[in-house]
C-alpha positions as CSV (number, residue, x, y, z in Angstrom):
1,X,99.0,125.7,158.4
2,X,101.7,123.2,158.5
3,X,104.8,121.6,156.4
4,X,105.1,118.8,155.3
5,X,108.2,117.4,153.0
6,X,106.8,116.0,149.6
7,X,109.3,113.2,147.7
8,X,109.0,114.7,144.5
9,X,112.2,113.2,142.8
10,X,111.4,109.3,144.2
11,X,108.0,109.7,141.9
12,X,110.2,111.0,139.3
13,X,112.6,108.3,139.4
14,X,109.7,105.9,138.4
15,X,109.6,107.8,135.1
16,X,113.2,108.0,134.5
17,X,114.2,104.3,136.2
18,X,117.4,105.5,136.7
19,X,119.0,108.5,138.3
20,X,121.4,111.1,136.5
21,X,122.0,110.7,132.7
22,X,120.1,107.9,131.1
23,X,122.2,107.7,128.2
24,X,125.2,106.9,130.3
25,X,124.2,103.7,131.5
26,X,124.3,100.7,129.2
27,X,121.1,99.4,128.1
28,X,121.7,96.0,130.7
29,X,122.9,98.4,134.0
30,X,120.3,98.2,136.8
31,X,118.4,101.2,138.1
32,X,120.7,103.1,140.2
33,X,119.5,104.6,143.6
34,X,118.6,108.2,143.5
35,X,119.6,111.3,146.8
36,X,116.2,112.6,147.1
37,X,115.6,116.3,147.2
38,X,112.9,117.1,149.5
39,X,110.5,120.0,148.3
40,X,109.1,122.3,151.1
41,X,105.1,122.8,150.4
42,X,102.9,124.5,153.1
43,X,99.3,122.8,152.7
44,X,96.3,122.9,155.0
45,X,95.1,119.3,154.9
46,X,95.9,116.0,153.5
47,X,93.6,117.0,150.2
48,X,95.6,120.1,149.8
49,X,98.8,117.8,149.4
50,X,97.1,115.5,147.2
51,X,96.6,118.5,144.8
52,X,99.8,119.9,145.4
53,X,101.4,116.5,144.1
54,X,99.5,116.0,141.5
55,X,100.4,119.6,139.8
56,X,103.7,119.7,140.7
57,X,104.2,116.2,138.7
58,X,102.1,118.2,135.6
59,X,104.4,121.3,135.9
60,X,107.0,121.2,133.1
61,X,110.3,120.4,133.9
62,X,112.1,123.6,133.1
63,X,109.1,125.6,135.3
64,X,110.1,123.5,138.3
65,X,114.0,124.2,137.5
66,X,113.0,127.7,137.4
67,X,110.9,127.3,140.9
68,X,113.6,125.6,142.4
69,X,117.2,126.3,141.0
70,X,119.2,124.2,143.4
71,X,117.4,121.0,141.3
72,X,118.8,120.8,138.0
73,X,116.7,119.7,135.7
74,X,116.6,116.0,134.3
75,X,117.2,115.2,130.2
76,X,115.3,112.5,128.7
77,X,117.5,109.9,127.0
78,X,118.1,110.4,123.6
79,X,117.0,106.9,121.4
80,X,117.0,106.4,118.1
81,X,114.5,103.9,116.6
82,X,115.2,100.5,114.9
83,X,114.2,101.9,111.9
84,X,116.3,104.7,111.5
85,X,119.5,103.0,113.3
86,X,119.1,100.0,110.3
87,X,119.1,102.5,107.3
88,X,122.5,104.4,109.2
89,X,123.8,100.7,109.1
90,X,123.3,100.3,106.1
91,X,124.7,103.4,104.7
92,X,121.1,104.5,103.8
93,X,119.5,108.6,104.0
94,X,117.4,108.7,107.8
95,X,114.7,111.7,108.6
96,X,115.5,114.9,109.1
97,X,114.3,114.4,112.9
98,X,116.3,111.6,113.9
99,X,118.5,111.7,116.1
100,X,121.0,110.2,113.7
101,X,120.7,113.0,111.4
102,X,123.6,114.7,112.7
103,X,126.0,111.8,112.1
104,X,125.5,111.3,108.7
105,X,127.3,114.3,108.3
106,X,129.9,112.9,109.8
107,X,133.2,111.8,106.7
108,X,133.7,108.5,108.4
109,X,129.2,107.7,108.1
110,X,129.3,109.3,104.3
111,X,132.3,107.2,103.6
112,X,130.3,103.9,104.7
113,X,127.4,105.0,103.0
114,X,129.2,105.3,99.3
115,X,131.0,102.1,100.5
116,X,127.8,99.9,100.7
117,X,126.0,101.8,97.7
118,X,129.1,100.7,95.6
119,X,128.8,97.3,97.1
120,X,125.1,96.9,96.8
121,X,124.7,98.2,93.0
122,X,127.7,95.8,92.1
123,X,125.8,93.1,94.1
124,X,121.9,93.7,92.3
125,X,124.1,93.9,89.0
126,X,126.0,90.4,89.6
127,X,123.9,88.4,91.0
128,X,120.6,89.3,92.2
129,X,119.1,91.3,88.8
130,X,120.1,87.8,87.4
131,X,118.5,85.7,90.5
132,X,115.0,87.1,89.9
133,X,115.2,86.3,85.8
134,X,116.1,83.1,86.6
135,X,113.0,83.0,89.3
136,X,111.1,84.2,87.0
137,X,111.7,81.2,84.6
138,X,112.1,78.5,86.7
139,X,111.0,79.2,90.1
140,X,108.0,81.5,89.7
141,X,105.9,80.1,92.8
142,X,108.9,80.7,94.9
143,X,107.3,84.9,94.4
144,X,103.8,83.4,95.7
145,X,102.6,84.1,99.6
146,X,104.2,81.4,102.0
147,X,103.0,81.1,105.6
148,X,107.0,80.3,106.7
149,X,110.5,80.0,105.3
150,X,113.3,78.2,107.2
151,X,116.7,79.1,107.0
152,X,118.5,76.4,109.0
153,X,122.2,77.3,109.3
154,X,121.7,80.9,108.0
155,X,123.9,83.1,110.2
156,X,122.8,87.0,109.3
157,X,122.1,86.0,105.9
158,X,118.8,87.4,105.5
159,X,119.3,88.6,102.1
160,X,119.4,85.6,100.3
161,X,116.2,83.7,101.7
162,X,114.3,87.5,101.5
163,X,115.2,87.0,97.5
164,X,114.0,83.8,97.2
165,X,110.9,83.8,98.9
166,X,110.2,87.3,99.4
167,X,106.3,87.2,100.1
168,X,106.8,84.8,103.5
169,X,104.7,85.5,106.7
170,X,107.6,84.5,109.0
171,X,111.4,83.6,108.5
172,X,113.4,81.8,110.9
173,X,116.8,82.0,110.7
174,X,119.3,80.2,113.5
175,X,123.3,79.9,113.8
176,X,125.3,80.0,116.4
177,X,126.6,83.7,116.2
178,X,125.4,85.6,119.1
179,X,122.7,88.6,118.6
180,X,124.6,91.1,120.6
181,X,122.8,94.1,122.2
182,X,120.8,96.3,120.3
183,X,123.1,98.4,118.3
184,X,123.0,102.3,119.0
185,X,125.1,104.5,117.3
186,X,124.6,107.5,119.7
187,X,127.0,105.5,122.0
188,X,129.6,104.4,119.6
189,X,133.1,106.5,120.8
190,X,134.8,105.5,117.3
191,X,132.2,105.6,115.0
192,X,135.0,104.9,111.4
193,X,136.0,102.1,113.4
194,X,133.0,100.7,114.3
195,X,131.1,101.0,110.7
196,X,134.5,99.5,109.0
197,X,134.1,96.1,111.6
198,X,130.9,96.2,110.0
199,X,131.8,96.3,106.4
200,X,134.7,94.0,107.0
201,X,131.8,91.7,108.9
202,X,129.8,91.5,105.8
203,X,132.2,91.6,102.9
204,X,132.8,88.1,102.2
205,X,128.6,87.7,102.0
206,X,128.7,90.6,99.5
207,X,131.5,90.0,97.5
208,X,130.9,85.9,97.3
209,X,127.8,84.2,98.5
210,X,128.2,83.1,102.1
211,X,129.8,84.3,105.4
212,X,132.9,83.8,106.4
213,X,132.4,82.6,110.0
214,X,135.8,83.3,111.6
215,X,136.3,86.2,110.5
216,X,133.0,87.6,110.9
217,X,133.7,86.6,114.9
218,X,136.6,88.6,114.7
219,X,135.0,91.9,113.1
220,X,131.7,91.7,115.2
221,X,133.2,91.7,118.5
222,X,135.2,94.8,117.9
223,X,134.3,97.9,118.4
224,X,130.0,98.6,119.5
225,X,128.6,97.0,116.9
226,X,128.8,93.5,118.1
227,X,126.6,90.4,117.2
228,X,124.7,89.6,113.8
229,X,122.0,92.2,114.5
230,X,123.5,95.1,112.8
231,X,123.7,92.9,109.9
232,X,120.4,91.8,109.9
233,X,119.1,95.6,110.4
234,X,121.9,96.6,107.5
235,X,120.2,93.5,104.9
236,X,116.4,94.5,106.2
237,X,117.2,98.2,105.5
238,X,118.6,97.5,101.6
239,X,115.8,95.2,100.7
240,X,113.5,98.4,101.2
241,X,111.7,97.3,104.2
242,X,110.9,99.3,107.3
243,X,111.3,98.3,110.3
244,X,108.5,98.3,112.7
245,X,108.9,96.9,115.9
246,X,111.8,94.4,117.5
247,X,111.4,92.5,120.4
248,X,114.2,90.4,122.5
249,X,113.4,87.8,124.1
250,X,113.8,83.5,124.4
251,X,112.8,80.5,123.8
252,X,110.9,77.9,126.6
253,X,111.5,74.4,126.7
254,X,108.0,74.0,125.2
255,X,108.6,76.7,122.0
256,X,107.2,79.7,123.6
257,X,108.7,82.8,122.4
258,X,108.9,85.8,125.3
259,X,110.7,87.4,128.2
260,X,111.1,84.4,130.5
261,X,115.0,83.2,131.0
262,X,114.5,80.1,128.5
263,X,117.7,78.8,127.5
264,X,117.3,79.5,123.4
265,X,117.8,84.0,123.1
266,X,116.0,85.6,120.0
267,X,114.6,88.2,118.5
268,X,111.4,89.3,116.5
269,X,111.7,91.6,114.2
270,X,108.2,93.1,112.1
271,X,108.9,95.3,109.3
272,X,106.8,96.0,106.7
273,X,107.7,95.8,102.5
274,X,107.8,99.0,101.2
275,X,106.9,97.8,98.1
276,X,103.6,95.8,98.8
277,X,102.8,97.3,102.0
278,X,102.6,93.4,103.2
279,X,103.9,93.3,107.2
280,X,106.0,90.2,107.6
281,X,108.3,88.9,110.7
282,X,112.1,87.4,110.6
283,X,112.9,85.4,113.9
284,X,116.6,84.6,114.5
285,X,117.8,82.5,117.6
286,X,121.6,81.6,118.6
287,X,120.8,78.0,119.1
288,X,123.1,74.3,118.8
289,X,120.7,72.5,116.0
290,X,123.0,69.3,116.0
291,X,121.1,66.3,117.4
292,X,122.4,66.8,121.3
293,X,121.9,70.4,121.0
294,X,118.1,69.5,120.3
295,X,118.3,67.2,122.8
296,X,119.8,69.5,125.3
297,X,117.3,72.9,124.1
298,X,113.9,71.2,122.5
299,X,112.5,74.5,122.6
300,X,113.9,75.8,118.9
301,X,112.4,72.4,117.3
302,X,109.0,72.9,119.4
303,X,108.8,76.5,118.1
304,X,109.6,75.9,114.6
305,X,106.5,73.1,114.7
306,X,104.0,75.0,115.4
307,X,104.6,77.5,112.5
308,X,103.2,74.3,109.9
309,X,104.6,73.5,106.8
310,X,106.2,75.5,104.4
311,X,109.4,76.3,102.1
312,X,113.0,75.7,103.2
313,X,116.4,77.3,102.4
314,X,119.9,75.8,102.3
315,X,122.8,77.5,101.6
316,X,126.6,77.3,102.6
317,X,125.7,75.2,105.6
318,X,129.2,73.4,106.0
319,X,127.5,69.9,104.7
320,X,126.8,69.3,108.4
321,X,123.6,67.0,107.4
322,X,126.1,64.8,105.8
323,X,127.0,64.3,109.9
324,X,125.6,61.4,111.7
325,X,124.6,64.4,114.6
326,X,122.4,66.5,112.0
327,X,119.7,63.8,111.2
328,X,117.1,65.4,113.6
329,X,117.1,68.9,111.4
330,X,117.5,67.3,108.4
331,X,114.6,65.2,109.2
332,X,112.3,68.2,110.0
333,X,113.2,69.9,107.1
334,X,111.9,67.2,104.9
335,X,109.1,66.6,107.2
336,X,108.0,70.4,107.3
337,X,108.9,71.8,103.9
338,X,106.7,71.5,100.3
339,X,110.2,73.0,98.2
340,X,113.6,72.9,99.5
341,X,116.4,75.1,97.3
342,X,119.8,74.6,98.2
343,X,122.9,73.8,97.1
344,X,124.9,70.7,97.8
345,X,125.8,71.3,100.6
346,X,122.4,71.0,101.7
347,X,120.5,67.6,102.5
348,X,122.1,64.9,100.7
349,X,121.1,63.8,97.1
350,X,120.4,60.0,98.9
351,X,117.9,61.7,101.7
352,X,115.5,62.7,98.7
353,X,113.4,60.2,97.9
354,X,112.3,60.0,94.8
355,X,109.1,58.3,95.4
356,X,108.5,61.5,97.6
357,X,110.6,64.4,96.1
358,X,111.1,65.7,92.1
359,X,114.6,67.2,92.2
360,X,115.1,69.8,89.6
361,X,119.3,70.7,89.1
362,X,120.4,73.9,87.3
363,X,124.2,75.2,87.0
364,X,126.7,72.2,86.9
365,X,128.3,70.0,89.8
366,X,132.2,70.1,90.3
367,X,132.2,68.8,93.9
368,X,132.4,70.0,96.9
369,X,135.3,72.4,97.3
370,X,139.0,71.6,98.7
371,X,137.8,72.0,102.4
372,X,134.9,69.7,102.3
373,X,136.3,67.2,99.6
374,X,135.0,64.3,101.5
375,X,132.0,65.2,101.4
376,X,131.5,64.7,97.0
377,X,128.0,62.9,95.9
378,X,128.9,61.0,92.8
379,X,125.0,60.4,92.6
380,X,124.2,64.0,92.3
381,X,126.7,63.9,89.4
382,X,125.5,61.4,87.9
383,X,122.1,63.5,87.9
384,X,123.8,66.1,86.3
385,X,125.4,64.6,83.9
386,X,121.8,62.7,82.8
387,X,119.9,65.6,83.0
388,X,121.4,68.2,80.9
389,X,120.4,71.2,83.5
390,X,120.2,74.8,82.5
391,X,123.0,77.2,83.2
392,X,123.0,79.3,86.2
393,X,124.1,83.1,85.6
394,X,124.4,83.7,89.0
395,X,127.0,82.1,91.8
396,X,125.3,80.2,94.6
397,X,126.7,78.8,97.8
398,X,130.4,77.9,98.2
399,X,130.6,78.1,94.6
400,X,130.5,82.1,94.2
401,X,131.3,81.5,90.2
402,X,128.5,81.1,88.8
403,X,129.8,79.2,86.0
404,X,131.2,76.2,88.7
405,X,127.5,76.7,90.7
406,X,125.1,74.5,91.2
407,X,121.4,75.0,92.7
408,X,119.0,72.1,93.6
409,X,115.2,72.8,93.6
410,X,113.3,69.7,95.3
411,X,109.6,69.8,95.4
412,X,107.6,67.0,97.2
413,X,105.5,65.1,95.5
């Protein structure tokens, strides 16, 4: 009979990847080194210690705590899913199981949550109970399966293209706000603080039509809840989806989405409409889409390819392809999309060719307002003023009015 020392915790440490409290290190800190505690077993052969190893990894936690007490036994970290962290964003009931039951009972999550109920039921009211009569009337193919939606110059605003062309396989949205890490409320320290950046982040989108971008960068990198994911998992949440699976990742230089150290960051996120049952995925990557940032990172472009043709969104996008360094995008746009809605701001009346395009115009056209003056069209008002469009009842774009909107349906030909 002989000892011989077994390295119990080094096979534990495989399982646990780091040592001490998992849910103390950030979700980017690098396994630490574990002290090893040597366990005593008196065994006859080599077999003997096989078996010995084997059971003792199979022995419950707590019965080896008990064996042994000088080891103390080792909690597993505590994480809530995407799921249920996207309807505590958005203000929204979770299971009775999750983890982030307990802080719903918390004033500062109950405030948030009659916060964003307020501001959602004023929002389906205003504008989007409106949006789908007006679908419904003008737009009714928009409701039909799509294989892909794009949503250049989108930002987190998920909820608008999800209204529009709600049956898509895939969305892609792109902007230039970063994703942040994945948000967790378990670690937030000032959890009234954090959910209020959060409200503050998306207010402007709520209350108007669009983001405001500076002060969204202000709100999202205070506090934990930094980046546009929590908005995206607050909008995916309120449109009654369910999150299924989200996955980080990048772009290559050749389109590839995965885990490599391309240059272009995304994420994937599958959910599933709890209405149809249908599973869909929304991609959104912090990417440069002027002409040098193609240039510079082709792989955006390349990816967006080889999803085909299909419908395109424009909204609030700063009139950029009115730039000499946006002809690249808007070029794709017109070369991969069968409908384009937008509003002015979009592609320019003088890019759609009529021998190619019919333009549809609803709502009326004031201009452009006082910060992008330069860019007015007095082609698209001559349009307007020709055709006699229908009213819009809802606002759209810069113009959050709906009686100073205007909304631009182009369908190729």
């Amino acid at each position: 009979m002989k000892t011989v020392l077994v390295d119990i915790d080094n096979q534990r440490q495989r399982y646990f990847l780091e040592c001490g409290d998992p849910a103390s290190a950030g979700p980017l800190s690098k396994p630490r080194t574990c002290p090893r505690t040597l366990r005593r077993v008196r065994i006859k052969d080599r077999r003997t210690l096989a078996t010995s190893f084997v059971i003792s990894l199979a022995l419950p936690f707590g019965a080896f705590a008990q064996e042994n007490p000088a080891v103390a036994p080792r909690a597993l970290p505590v994480v809530a899913g995407p799921n249920d962290v996207a309807r505590f964003l958005a203000g929204m009931p979770v299971p009775e199981n999750s983890p982030l039951a307990p802080l719903t009972r918390d004033p500062a999550w109950q405030q948030h949550a009659a916060f964003f109920e307020e501001q959602f039921t004023k929002l389906n009211v205003r504008q989007l109970q409106k949006l789908h009569a007006w679908q419904e009337t003008y737009l009714p193919e928009s409701v039909q399966p799509i294989p892909v939606a794009f949503y250049m110059f989108s930002g987190p605003d998920f909820l608008y293209v999800d209204q529009f062309f709600p049956k898509a396989a895939v969305y892609v949205l792109c902007g230039k706000e970063s994703l942040g890490p994945p948000p967790d409320p378990l670690r937030i320290a000032n959890l009234s603080g954090a959910l209020g950046n959060l409200e503050n982040a998306m207010k402007s989108a709520l209350n108007t039509t669009y983001f405001i971008t500076k002060d969204m960068k202000v709100d999202l990198h205070e506090q934990n809840l930094n980046g546009v994911l929590p908005i995206l998992y607050a909008f995916i949440a309120r449109a009654d989806k369910s999150i299924t699976n989200v996955t980080f990742g990048s772009l290559s230089s050749g389109g590839g989405f995965g885990a490599g150290s391309g240059s272009t960051p995304g994420v994937r996120i599958n959910y599933t409409d709890n209405q149809s049952g249908n599973s869909q995925t929304m991609y959104y990557f912090t990417t440069d889409i002027s002409d040098g940032g193609i240039k510079a990172n082709p792989g955006f472009l390349k990816f967006c390819q080889r999803l085909g043709v299909g419908s395109s969104f424009l909204k609030s996008c700063s009139y950029l392809m009115f730039e000499n360094g946006f002809g690249t995008i808007r070029n794709f746009i017109l070369d991969h999309s069968r409908v384009v809605v937008q509003d002015d701001s979009g592609i320019p009346i003088a890019n759609l060719d009529s021998n190619k395009w019919n333009v549809r115009l609803f709502g009326v056209y004031l201009g452009p307002i006082e910060l992008f003056k330069q860019h007015y069209q007095p082609r698209l008002r001559e349009l307007f003023a020709q055709s006699n469009p229908p009213p819009l009842e809802f606002g759209f774009g810069y113009q959050w009015n709906y009686k100073e909107a205007n909304l631009i349906v182009a369908e190729r030909k």
